[in-house]
Each structure stands twice: as C-alpha cells, then as structure tokens.
C-alpha beads as a LAMMPS data file, in Angstrom:
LAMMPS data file: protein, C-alpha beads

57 atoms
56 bonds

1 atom types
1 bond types

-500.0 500.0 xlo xhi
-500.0 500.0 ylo yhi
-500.0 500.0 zlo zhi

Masses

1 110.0

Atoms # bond

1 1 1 3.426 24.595 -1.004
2 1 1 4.938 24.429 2.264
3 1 1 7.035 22.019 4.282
4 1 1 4.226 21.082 6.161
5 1 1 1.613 21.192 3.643
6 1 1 4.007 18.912 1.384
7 1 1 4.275 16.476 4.083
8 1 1 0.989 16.270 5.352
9 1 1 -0.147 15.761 1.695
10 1 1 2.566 12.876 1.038
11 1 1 1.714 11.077 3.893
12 1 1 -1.638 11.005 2.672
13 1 1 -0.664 9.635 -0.239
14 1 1 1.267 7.059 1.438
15 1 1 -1.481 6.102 3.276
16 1 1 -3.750 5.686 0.087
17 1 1 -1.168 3.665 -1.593
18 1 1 -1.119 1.374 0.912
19 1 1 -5.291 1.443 1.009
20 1 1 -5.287 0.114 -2.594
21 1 1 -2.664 -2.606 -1.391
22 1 1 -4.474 -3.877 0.845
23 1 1 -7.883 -3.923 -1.466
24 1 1 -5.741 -5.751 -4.035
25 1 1 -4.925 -8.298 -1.295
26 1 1 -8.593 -8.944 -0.374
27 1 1 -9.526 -9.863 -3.419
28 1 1 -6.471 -12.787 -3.988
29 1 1 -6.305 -12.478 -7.590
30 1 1 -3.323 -10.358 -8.098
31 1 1 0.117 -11.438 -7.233
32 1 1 2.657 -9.504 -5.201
33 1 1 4.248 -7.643 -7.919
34 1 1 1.199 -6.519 -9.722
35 1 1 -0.245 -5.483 -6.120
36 1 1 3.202 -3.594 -6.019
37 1 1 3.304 -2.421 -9.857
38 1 1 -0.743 -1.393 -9.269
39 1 1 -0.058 0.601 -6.051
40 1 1 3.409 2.213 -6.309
41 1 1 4.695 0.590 -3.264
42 1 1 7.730 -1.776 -3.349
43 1 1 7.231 -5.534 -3.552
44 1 1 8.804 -5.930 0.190
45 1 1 5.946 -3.001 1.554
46 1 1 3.294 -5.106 -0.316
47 1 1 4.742 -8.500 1.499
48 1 1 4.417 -6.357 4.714
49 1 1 0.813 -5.635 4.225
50 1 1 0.139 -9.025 3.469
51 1 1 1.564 -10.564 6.028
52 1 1 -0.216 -8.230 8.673
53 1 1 -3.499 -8.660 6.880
54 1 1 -2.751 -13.023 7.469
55 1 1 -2.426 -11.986 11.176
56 1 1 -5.649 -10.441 11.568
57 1 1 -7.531 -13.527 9.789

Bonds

1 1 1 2
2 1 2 3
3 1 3 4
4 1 4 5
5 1 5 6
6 1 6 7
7 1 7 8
8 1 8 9
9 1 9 10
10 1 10 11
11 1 11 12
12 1 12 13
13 1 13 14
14 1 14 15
15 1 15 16
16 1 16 17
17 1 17 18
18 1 18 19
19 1 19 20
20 1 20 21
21 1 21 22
22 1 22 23
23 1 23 24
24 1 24 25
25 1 25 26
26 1 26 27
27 1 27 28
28 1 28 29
29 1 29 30
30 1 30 31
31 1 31 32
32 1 32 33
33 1 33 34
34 1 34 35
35 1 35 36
36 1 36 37
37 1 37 38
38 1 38 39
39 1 39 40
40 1 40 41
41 1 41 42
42 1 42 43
43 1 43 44
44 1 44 45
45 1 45 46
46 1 46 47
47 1 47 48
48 1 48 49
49 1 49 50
50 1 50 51
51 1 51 52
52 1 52 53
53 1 53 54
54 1 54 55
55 1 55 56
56 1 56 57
C-alpha cells in the first residue's frame, strides 16, 4: 500500500475508534476503561471524548 493510502486508511480508523467511544459514552453503562479496552483508544483519549461530549449537553 502506499504512504498515502496507509495514512488515509489509518486515519479512518482513528476516526472509527473514536465513533465507537463516543457510542459507548451515550449509553453510560460502561466505565472509562472498558470504553478504552472496547475501542482501542487510551483511557486519557476516552476522558477527552467525554469531556467534549459533557460540553455539548
């Protein structure tokens, strides 16, 4: 694949990790870690996303 290809398709990825995050917020029944363990992103991008999503309520 190339360079660009690669990136394009990891920033997707990114982007869908974070998706799932933030579904796993919405519903309130998961804590931090399993939002983290459930998504692949780190515990402190998952306390990001949650704090943004308590700014737009």
């Amino acid at each position: 694949m190339s360079n660009i290809m690669e990136e394009l398709f990891n920033e997707g990825r990114a982007e869908e990790k974070k998706e799932i995050a933030k579904r796993c917020l919405q519903l309130g029944k998961l804590s931090i870690e399993e939002i983290a363990l459930c998504s692949g992103l780190s515990i402190e991008e998952v306390k990001k996303l949650a704090e943004t999503q308590l700014a737009y309520k």
